[in-house]
C-alpha positions as CSV (number, residue, x, y, z in Angstrom):
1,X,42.3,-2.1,39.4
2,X,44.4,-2.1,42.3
3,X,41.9,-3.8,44.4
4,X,41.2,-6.4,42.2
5,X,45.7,-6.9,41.6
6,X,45.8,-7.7,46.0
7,X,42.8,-9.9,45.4
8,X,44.1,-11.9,42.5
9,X,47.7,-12.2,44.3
10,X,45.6,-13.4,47.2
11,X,43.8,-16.0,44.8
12,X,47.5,-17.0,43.1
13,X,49.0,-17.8,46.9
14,X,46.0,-19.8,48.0
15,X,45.9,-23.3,49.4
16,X,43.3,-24.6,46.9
17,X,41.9,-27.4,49.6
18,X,41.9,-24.9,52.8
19,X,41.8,-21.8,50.6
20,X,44.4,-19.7,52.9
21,X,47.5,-17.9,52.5
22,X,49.8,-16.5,54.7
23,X,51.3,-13.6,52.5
24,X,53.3,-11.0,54.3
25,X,52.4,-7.1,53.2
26,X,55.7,-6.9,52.1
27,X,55.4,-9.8,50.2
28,X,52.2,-8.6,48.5
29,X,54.0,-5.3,48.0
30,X,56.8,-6.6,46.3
31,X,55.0,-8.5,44.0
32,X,52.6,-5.8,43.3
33,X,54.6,-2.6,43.1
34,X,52.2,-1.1,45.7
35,X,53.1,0.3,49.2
36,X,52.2,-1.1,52.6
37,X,49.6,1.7,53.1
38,X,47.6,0.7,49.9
39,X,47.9,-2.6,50.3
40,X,46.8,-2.5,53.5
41,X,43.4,-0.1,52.5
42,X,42.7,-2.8,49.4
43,X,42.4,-5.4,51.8
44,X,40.2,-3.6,54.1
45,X,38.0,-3.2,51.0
46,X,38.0,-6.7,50.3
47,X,37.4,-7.8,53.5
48,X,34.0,-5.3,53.6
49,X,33.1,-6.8,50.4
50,X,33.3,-10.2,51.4
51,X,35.3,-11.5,49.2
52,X,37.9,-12.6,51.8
53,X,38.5,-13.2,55.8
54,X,41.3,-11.8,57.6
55,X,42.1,-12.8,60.6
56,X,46.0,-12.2,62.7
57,X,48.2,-14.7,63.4
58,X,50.6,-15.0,66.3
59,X,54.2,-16.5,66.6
60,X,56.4,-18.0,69.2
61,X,60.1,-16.6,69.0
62,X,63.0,-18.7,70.1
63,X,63.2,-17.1,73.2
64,X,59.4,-17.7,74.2
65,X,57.8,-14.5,73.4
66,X,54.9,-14.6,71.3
67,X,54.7,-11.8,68.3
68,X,52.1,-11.1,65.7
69,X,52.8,-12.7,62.7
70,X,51.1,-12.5,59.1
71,X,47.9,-11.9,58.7
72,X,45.8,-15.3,57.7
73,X,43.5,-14.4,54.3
74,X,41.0,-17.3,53.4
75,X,39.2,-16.8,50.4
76,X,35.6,-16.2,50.5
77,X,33.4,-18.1,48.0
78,X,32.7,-15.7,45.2
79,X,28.6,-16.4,45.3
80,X,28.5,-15.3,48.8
81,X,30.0,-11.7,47.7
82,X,28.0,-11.7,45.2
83,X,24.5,-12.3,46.9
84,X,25.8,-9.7,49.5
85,X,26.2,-6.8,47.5
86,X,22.6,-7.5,45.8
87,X,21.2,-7.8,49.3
88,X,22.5,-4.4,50.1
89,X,22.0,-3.0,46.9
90,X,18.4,-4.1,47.2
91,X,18.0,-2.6,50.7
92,X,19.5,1.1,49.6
93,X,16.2,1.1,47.2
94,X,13.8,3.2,48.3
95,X,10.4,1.2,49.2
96,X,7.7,1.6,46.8
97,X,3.8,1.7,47.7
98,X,2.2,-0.8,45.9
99,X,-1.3,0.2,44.3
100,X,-4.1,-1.4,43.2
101,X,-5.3,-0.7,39.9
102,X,-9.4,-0.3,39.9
103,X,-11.5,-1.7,37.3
């Protein structure tokens, strides 16, 4: 459940043409009632699943030094996650020998 609360406030603060969002963890946070650390492990999850992108961002301050900013999340198409996990799922099966029947 928790998983899936960071991924739908992910889905909520997308740009529905670029499909991005900037959210702070503290933003996410506050609007989730989770802390950073959890948060933080969600997204990891999410991002192994394939269900979103992460990638960091960097700032310039007013004094010229650049800073990390928020972390950029595009959201993945959902059809892509899915055919994923069925590719993996079908790989973890063991192999079968395939016999012929005789007549």
């Amino acid at each position: 459940p928790g998983e899936m609360t960071v991924y739908a406030y992910l889905i909520y603060c997308e740009n529905r043409e670029t499909h991005q969002c900037w959210p702070s963890i503290g933003r996410i946070s506050q609007h989730t009632g989770m802390s950073a650390n959890t948060i933080a492990k969600y997204i990891r999850q999410l991002e192994e699943k394939r269900l979103i992108d992460v990638e960091p961002t960097k700032v310039k301050t007013k004094t010229g030094e650049v800073r990390n900013g928020t972390l950029r999340f595009s959201i993945r198409p959902i059809q892509e996650a899915v055919n994923y996990k069925l590719e993996r799922d079908l790989a973890s099966l063991p192999e079968q020998k395939h016999t012929r029947k005789r007549l």
